[in-house]
C-alpha positions in Angstrom: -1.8 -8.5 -35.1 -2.8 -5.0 -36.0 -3.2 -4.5 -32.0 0.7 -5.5 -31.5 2.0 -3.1 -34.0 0.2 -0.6 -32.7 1.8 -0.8 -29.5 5.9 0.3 -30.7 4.2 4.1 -31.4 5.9 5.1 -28.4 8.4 2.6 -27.6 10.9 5.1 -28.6 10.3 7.1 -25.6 10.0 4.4 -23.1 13.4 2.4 -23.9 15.4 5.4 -26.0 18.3 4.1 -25.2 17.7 1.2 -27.8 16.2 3.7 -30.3 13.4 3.4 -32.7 14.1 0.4 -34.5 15.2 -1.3 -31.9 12.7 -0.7 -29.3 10.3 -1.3 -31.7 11.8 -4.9 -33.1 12.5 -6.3 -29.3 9.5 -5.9 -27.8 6.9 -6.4 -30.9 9.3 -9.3 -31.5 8.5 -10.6 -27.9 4.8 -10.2 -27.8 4.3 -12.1 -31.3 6.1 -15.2 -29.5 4.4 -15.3 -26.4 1.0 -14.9 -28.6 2.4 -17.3 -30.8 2.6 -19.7 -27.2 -0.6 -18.5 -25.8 -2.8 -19.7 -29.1 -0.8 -23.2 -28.8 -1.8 -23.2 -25.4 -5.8 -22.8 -26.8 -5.9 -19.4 -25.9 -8.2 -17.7 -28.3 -6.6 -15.3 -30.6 -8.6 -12.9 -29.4 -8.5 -12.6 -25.9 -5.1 -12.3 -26.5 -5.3 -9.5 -28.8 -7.4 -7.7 -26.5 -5.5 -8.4 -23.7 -2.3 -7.0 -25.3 -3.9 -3.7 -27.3 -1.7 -1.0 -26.5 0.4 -2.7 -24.8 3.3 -0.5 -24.3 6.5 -1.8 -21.6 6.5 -0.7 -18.0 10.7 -0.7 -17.1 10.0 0.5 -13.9 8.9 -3.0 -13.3 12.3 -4.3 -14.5 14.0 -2.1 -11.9 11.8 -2.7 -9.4 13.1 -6.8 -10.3 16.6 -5.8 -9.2 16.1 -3.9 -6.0 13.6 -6.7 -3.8 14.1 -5.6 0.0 14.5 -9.4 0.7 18.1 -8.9 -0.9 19.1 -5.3 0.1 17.7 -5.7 3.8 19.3 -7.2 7.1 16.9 -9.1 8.9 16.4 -6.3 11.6 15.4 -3.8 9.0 12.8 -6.0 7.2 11.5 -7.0 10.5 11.0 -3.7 11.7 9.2 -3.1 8.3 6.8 -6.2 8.1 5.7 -5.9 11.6 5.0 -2.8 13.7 2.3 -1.5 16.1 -0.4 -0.5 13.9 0.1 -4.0 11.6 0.0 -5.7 14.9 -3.4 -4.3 16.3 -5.0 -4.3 12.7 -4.4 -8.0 12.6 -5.6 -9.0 15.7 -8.8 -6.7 15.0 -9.0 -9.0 11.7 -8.7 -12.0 13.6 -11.5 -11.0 15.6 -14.0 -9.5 12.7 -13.3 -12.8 11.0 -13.3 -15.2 13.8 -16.1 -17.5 12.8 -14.7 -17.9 8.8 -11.9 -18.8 9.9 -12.2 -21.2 12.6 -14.4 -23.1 9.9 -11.3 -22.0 7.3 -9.1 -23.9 9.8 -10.9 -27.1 10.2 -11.7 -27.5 6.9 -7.6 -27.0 5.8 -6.0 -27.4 9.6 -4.0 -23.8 8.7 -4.5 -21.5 12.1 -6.1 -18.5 11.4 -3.1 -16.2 12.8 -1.1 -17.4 10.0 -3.8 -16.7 7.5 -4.3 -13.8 8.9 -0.1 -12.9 9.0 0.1 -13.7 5.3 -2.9 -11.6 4.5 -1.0 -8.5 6.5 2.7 -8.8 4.9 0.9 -8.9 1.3 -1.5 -6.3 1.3 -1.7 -4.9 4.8 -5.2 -6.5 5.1 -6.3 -5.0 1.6 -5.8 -1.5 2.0 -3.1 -2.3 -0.9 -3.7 -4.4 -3.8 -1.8 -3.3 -6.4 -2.6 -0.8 -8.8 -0.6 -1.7 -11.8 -1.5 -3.7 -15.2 -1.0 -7.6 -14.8 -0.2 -8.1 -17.7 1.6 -4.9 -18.6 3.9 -6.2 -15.9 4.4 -9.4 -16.6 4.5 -9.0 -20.4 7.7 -6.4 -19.5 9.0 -9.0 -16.9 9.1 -11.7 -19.5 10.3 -10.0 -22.2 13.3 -7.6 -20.5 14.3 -10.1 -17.2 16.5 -13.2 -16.9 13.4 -14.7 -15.4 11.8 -14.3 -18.6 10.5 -18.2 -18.4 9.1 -18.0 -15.6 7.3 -14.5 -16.0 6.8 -16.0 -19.6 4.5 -18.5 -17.9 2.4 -16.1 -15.5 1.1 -14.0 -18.5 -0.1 -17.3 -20.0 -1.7 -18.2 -16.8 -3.4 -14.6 -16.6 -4.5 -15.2 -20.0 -5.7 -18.2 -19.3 -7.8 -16.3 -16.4 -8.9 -14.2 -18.9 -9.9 -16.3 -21.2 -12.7 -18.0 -18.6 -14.3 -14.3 -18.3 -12.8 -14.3 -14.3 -12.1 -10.6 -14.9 -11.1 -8.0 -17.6 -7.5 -6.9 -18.4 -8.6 -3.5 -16.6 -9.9 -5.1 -13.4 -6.7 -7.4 -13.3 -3.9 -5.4 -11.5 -2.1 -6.0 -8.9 1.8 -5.3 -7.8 4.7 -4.8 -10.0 5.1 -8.4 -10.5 2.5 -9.4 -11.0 0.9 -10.7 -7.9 -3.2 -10.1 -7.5 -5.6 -10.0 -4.6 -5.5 -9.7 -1.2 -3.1 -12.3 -0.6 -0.9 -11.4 -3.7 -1.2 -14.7 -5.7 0.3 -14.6 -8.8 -1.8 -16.2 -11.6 -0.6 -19.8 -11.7 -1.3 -20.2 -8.0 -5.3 -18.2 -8.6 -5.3 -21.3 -11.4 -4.5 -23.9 -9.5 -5.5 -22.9 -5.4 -7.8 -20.5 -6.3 -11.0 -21.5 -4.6 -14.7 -20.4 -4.7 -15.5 -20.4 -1.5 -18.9 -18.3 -1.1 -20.4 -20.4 -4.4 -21.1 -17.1 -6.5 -19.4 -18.8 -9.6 -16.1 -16.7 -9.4 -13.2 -16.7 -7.6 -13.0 -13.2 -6.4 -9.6 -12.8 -4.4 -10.0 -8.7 -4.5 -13.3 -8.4 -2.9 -14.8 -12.1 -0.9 -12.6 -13.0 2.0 -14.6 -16.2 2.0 -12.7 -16.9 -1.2 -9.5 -15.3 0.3 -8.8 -17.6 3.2 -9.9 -20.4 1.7 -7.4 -20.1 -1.7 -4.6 -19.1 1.1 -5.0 -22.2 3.1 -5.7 -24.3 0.2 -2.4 -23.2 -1.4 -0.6 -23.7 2.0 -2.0 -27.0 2.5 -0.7 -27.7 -1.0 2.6 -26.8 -0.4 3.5 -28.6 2.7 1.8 -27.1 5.3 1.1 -30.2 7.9 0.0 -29.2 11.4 -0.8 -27.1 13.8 2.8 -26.7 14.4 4.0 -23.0 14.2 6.9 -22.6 11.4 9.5 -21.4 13.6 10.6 -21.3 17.2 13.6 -18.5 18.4 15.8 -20.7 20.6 19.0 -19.7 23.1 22.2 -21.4 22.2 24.3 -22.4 24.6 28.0 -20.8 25.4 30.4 -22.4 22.8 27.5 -24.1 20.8 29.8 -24.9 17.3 27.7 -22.2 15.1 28.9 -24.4 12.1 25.9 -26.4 12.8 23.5 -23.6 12.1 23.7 -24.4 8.4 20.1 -23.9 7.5 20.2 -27.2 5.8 20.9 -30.0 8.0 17.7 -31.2 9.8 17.7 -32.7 13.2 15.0 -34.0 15.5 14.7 -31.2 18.6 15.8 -34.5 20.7 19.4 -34.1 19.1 19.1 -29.7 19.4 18.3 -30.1 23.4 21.6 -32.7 23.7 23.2 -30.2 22.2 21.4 -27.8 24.8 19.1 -25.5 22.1 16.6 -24.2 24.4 13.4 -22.3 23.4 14.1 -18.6 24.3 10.4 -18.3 26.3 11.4 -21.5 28.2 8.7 -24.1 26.6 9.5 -27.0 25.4 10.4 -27.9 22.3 7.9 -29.7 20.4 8.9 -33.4 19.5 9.6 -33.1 15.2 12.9 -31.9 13.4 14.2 -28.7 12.6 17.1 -26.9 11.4 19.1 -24.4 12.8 19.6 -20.5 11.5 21.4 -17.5 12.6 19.7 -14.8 10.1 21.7 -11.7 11.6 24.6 -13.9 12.6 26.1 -14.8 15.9 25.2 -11.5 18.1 21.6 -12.4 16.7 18.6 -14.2 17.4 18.7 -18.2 17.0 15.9 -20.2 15.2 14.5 -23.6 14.7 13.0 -24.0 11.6 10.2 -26.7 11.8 9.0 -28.8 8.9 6.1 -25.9 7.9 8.8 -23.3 7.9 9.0 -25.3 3.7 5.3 -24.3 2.9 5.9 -20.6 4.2 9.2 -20.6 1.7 7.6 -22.3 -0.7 5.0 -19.4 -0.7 8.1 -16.7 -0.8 11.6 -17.8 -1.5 12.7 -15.2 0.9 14.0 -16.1 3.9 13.5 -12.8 6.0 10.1 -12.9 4.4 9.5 -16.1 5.9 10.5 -15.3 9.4 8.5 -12.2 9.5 5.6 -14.4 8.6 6.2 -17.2 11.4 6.8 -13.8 13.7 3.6 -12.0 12.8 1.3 -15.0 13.1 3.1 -15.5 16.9 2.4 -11.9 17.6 -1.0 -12.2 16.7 -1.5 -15.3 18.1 -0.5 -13.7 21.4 3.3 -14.5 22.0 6.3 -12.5 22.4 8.0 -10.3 20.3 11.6 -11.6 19.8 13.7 -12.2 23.4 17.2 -12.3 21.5 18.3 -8.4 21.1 19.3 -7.8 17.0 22.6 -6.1 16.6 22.8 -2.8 16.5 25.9 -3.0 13.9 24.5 -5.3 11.2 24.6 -3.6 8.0 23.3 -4.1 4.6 25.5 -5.1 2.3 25.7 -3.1 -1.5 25.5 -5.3 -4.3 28.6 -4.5 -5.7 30.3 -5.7 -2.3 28.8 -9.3 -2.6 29.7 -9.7 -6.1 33.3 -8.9 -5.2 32.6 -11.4 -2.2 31.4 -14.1 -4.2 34.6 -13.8 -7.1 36.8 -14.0 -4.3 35.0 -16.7 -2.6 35.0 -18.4 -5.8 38.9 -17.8 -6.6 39.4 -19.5 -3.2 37.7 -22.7 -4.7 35.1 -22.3 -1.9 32.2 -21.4 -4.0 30.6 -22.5 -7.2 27.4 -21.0 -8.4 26.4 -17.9 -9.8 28.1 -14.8 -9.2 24.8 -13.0 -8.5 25.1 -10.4 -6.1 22.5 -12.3 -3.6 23.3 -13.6 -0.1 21.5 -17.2 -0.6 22.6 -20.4 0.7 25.3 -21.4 -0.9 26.8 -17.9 -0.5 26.5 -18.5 3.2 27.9 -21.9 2.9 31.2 -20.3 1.1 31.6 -17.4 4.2 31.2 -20.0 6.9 34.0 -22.3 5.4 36.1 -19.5 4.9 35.1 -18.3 8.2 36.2 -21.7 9.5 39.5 -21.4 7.9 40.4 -18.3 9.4 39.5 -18.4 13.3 36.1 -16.4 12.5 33.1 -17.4 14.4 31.3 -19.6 11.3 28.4 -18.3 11.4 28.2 -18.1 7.4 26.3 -14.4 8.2 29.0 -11.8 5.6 30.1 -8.8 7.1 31.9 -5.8 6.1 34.9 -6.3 8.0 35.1 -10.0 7.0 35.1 -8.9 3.4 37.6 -6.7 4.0 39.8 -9.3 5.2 38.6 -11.5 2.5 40.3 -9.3 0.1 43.7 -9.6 1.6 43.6 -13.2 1.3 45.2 -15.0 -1.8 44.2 -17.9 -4.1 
């Protein structure tokens, strides 16, 4: 315990908002619980303890919570972020220095290498970034300061955990501001339970062996859905008056039913025989996908959807196809938060929408625009816009 108190020295000048007392109270408070959690988890007391000397809070991480590009980005923008020239020709010169791991990667999981590879680019830019802050400085800050303090509550007993097996020391284990470690960014639960030791050296060592690297990443896409050789996504044309209501990014439809309804792949292929759903992630003036069934176990890696699609667009880049046919619009805009959340009561006063008033564009949001959009002769699209607010705060109850 004598390591926790000695950790509020300077808590005064971190948070001095609170002040003294109450700097020191909240966060010593919070670190004695999640001790208290990690010895009933059979966590020795002190791997704990050493894990958590000096522990002092990051809030940088806390602000960095509240300001993820996947929420203050239009598709377009994070696009043009995730994949440009030099990411492109870096990956492909990845795919070729690593040919042979990963075509025995592939068999072995059935994950293509160009999505392997794609994953590795959006989450460290092929390791030239790993992280350079505390693990679990970060996470410790994250679950004690964050609404998601259960969940963040739960990676710093999984990094103990990792720590407790002698995997690596609290120095060695950094990674980004949320904790995420390694080449491919996986946060601690997922190095527990994917994590594999590919090259046998007794360790599995996702900073420095890309044996171990590919083969945790396709082990933890294999585990969360991924099925084929199937890519995640395909951009389609729509055809003139197709009712955009049915781009709901829920209702799934085999690509027999889309062609009836004369859904066309934009490069002029066919569309493979599964089921998909339909989105319209810049609206109606933008590109049209079909999300196929492994477009779920590239979500399920990153609840972001724009994060998704760059993924699916990366791994087709560097796979050799196109770069997107459909032009983006030029006057999609971000929307600030405080718009939204003004969006979302109104939507809400309307009776059209129920959940949190959050400030995030997520499904249900865009279920709430595209009825209201319906309502009022607007192309249904569910994809907010500045003007469409704007109108939305004329209308009445």
């Amino acid at each position: 315990m004598k390591h926790l108190r000695s950790i509020v020295l300077s808590l005064a000048a971190v948070l001095p908002q609170a002040g003294p007392a109450a700097a020191q109270a909240d966060f010593l408070s919070c670190l004695q619980r999640l001790r208290g959690e990690a010895i009933a988890n059979g966590i020795a007391p002190a791997v704990i303890d050493n894990a958590f000397a000096g522990l002092q809070p990051d809030m940088r991480v806390v602000d960095l919570d509240g300001k993820q590009p996947e929420f203050s980005l239009t598709f377009g923008q994070y696009l043009r972020n995730a994949i440009n020239e030099q990411r492109l020709q870096m990956g492909q010169q990845k795919l070729a220095q690593f040919a042979p791991l990963l075509a025995q990667i592939e068999r072995q999981y059935g994950v293509p290498a160009a999505y392997l590879v794609a994953f590795w680019g959006m989450e460290s830019n092929y390791g030239t970034y790993l992280g350079d802050m505390p693990v679990v400085r970060s996470l410790a800050t994250l679950a004690c300061y964050t609404r998601r303090a259960a969940f963040f509550g739960n990676e710093l007993q999984q990094a103990l955990r990792i720590l407790a097996q002698g995997r690596i020391t609290p120095a060695q284990m950094k990674g980004s501001w949320a904790g995420a470690m390694g080449n491919t960014q996986f946060m601690p639960s997922t190095y527990m339970t994917y994590g594999i030791d590919s090259d046998g050296d007794g360790r599995i060592d996702l900073w420095g062996s890309m044996p171990d690297v590919f083969a945790s990443s396709a082990n933890f896409l294999r585990g969360i859905g991924w099925q084929s050789t199937l890519p995640a996504q395909i951009e389609v044309r729509l055809p003139q008056g197709f009712p955009l209501e049915r781009a709901d990014e829920v209702t799934e439809r085999p690509t027999s039913e889309w062609l009836a309804m004369g859904v066309r792949a934009a490069d002029g292929r066919p569309l493979p025989t599964t089921t998909a759903v339909l989105v319209l992630p810049s609206g109606h003036k933008g590109p049209a996908f079909l999300l196929l069934p492994n477009f779920k176990a590239v979500m399920n890696w990153n609840r972001s959807q724009l994060y998704a699609l760059s993924v699916g667009h990366l791994a087709q880049r560097l796979a050799g196809g196109p770069d997107l046919i459909s032009t983006l619009p030029a006057d999609d805009v971000p929307l600030r938060r405080d718009m939204i959340l003004d969006m979302q009561r109104r939507l809400q006063a309307l009776g059209l929408y129920e959940d949190e008033i959050d400030g995030l564009v997520g499904p249900k949001t865009r279920a709430a625009v595209r009825v209201y959009q319906q309502r009022n002769g607007l192309p249904p699209d569910g994809h907010p816009t500045p003007d469409m607010i704007e109108r939305l705060r004329t209308a009445r109850p």
